[in-house]
C-alpha positions as CSV (number, residue, x, y, z in Angstrom):
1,X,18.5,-4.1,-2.5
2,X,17.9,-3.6,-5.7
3,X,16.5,0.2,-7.2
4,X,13.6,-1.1,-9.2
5,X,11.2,-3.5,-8.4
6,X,8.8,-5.7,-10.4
7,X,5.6,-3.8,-9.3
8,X,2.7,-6.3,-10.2
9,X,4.9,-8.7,-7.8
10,X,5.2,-6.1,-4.9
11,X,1.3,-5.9,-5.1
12,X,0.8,-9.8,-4.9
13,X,3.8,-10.0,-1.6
14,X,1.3,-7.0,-0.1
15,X,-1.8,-8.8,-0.7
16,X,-0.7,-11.9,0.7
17,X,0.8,-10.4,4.2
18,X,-2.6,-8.6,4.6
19,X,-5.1,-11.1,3.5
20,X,-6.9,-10.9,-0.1
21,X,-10.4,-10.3,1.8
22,X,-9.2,-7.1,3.2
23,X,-7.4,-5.7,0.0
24,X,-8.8,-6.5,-3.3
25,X,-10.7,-3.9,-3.4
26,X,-7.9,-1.5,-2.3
27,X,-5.7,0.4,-4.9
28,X,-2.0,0.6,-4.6
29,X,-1.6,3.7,-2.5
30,X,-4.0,1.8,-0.1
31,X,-1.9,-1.0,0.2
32,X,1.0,1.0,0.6
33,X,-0.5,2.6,3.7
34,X,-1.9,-0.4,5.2
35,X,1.5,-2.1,5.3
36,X,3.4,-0.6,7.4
37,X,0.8,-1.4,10.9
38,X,0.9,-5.2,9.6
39,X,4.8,-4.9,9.9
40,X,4.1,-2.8,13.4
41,X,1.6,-5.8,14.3
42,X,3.6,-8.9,13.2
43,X,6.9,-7.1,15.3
44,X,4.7,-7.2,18.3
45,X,3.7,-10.2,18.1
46,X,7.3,-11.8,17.9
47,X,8.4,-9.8,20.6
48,X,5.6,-10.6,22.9
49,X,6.2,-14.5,21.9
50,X,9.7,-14.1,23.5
51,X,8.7,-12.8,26.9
């Protein structure tokens, strides 16, 4: 992957996994910090889909 990364588009990929209602309001080290437990939740998810 690439070192640099276009920012602005980052923030819009964010918003969009977490839902705009929950994050518009948020700044970016907000986002940042939500992310990571809407990756946790989506893997948990997938892995209770395949049991």
């Amino acid at each position: 992957m690439d070192a640099e990364i276009d920012i602005p588009k980052f923030v819009n990929c964010t918003r969009q996994l977490l839902s705009h209602e929950k994050t518009d309001n948020l700044n970016f080290t907000q986002l940042l910090d939500l992310l990571p437990s809407k990756i946790l939740d989506d893997i948990s998810l997938k892995c209770r889909d395949l049991n």
